[in-house]
C-alpha positions as CSV (number, residue, x, y, z in Angstrom):
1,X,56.4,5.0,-17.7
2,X,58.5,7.9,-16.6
3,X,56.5,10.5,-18.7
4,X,53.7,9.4,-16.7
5,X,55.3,9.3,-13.1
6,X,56.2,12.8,-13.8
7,X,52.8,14.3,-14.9
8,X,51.1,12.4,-11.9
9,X,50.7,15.8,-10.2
10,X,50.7,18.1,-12.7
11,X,47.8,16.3,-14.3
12,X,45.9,15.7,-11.1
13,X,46.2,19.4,-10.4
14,X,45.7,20.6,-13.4
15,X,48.3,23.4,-13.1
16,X,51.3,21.9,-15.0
17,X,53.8,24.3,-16.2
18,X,55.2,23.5,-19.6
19,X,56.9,20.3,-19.6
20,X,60.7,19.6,-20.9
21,X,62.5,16.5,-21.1
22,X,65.8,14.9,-22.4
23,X,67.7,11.9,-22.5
24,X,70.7,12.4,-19.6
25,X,72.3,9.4,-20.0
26,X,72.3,6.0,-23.0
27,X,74.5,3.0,-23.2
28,X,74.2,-0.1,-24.7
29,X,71.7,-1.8,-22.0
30,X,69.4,1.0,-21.4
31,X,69.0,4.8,-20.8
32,X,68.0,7.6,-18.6
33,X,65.6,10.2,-19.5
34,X,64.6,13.7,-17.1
35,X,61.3,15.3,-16.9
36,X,60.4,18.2,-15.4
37,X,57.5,19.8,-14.0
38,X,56.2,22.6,-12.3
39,X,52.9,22.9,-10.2
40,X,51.2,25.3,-8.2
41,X,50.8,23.4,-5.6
42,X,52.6,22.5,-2.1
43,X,55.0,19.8,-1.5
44,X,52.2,18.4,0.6
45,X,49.6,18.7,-1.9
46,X,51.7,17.4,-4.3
47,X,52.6,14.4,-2.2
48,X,49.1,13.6,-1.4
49,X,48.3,13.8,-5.1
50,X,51.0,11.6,-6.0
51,X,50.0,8.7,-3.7
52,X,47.0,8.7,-5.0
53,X,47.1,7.4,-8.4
54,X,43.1,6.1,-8.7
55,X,42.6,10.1,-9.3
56,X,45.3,10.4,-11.9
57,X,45.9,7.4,-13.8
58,X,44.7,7.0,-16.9
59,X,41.4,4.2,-17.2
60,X,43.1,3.2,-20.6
61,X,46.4,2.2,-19.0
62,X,45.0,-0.4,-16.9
63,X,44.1,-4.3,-16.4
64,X,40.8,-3.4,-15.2
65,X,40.1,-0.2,-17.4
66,X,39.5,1.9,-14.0
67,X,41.8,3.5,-12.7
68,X,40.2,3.8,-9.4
69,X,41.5,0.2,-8.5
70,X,44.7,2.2,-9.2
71,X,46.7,1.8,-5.5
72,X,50.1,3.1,-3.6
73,X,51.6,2.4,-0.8
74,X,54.6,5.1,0.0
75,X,56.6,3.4,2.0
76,X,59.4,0.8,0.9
77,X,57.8,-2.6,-0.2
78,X,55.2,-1.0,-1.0
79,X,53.3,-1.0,-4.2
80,X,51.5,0.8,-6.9
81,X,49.3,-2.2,-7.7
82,X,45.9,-2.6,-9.0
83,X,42.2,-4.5,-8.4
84,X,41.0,-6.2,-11.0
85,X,37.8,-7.2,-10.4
86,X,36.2,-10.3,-10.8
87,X,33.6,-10.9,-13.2
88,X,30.2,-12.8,-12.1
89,X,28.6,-15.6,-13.9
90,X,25.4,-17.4,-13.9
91,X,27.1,-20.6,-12.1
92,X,28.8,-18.7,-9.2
93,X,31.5,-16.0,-8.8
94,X,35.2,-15.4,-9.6
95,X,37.7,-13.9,-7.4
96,X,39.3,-10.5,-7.9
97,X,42.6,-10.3,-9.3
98,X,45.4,-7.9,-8.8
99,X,48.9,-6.5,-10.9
100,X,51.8,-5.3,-8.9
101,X,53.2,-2.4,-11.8
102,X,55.8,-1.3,-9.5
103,X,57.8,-1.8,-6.2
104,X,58.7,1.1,-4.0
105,X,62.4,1.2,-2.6
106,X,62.5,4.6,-1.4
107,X,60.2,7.0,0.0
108,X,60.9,10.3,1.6
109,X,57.3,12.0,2.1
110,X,57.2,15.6,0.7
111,X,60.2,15.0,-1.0
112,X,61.5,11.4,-2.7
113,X,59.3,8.4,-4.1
114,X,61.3,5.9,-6.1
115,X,59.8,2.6,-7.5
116,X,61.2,-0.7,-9.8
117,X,59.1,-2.2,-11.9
118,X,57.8,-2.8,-15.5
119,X,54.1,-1.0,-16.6
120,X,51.8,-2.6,-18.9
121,X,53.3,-5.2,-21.4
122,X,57.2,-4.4,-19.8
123,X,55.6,-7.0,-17.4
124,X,55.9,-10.3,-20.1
125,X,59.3,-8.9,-20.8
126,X,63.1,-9.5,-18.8
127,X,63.3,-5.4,-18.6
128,X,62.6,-3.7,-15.6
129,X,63.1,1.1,-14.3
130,X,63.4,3.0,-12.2
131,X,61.4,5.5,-12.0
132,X,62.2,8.4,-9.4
133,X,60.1,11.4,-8.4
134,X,62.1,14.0,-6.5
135,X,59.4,16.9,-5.4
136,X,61.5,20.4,-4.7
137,X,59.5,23.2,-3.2
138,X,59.6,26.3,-5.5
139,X,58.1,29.9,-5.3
140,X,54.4,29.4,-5.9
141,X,54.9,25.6,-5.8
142,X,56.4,22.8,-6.6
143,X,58.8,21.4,-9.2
């Protein structure tokens, strides 16, 4: 979940610097990891990247095995949700569904996206991150 939140960008771009990580924080009801990530690309291009998750999620870490029904909205209440698609039959139609994976609770364009939530089968389960991208121009892009 927060591996993936990090490497949004850098796997959208292509351009990913080496990638470090460690756990900053444990206690007995949960921990806190850090990524990090470097791109060579603009906070803006980064952003727009970011929000876009149909073009960087993976198909195999999905309801509907496409990650083009992969959505965000970047604003507070929003959601990274996704379409799944309803299947037809010979006797009529179904509806589509949907998942909400995660809420947004903060968004700072260019610069903070933070969502709640639990991905894939954290859903079924009482455990719930926070997952929080902080974007940080750099020379020759963005961390």
């Amino acid at each position: 979940m927060r591996l993936a939140g990090t490497l949004f960008a850098a796997a959208a771009l292509g351009c990913a610097a080496p990638l470090s990580a460690e756990v900053a924080e444990t206690t007995a009801s949960g921990f806190v990891t850090r990524d990090m990530a470097e791109v060579a690309a603009t906070p803006m291009q980064t952003w727009l990247a970011l929000i876009r998750p149909g073009a960087w999620w993976n198909d195999a870490h999905t309801w509907s095995a496409d990650a083009a029904n992969m959505t965000l909205t970047p604003q507070a209440g929003g959601c990274l949700c996704e379409r799944v698609p309803g299947e037809d039959r010979a006797d009529g139609f179904s509806l589509d569904g949907s998942v909400q994976h995660m809420v947004v609770v903060q968004s700072y364009p260019l610069k903070n996206l933070r969502m709640r939530g639990g991905l894939g089968p954290l859903q079924g389960e009482p455990a719930t991150g926070v997952l929080t991208i902080t974007l940080e121009e750099i020379g020759g892009g963005t961390r």
